[in-house]
C-alpha positions, -999 to +999 in steps of 0.1 A: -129-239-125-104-266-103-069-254-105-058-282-133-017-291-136+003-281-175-011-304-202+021-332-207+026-334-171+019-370-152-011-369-126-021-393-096-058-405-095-075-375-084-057-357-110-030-337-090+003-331-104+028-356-093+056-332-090+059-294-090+072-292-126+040-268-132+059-240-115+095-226-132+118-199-122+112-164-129+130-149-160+158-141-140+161-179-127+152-171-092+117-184-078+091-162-063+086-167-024+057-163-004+063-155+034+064-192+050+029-191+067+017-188+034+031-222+026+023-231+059+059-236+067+078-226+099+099-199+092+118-210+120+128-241+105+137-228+074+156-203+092+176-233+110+181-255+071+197-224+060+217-215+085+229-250+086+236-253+044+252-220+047+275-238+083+283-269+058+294-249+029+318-216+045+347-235+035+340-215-001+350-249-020+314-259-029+278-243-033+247-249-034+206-234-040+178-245-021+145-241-031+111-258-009+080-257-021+050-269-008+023-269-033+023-244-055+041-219-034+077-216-029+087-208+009+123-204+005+149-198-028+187-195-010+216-198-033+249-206-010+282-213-014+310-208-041+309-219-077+351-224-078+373-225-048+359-189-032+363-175-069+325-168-072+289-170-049+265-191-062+235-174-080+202-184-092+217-188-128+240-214-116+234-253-132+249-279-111+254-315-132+236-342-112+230-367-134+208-392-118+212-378-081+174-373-079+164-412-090+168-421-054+142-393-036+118-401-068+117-443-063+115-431-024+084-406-029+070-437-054+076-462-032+059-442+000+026-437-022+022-474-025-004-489-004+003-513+020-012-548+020-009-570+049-004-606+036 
């Protein structure tokens, strides 16, 4: 039986899920990773993205999580940071409000899939 995505969710043309809102955290809000290779993934690179979110974000006035995925497999959960002026780390159960900070990357990724015609 093919691997199918939630019923609800929107699907390209070869019926794939167009984003990875299949997957959700575990009860206690964090993801479950797989090692990196498993996501074929260098851990090496993730290794560099944290270490440089972590260099951005030691001034303990912001935080932040980072979660990849690649498929179906999450590679790398990190939660970073401070929640209130070095008064708290960040944890999986943090929210952040973003209101329409993720409309960009979505027309982006949309735009991408498009075929192009030369006229």
């Amino acid at each position: 039986m093919a691997n199918r995505p939630a019923p609800g969710l929107d699907t390209d043309d070869d019926g794939r899920a167009l984003a990875g809102t299949a997957l959700s955290p575990n009860d206690d809000g964090a993801w479950t990773e797989v090692p990196p290779s498993a996501a074929d993934i260098s851990a090496l690179r993730l290794k560099h993205a944290t270490a440089w979110l972590e260099s951005r974000l030691s001034d303990g006035y912001f935080g932040a999580q980072l979660v990849v995925l690649r498929g179906s497999r999450v590679a790398l959960d990190r939660s970073v940071g401070s929640t209130n002026q070095g008064q708290a780390r960040v944890t999986p159960h943090d929210r952040f409000i973003v209101y329409s900070l993720g409309k960009p990357f979505a027309a982006l990724w949309a735009n991408l899939r498009k075929p192009v015609r030369n006229t």
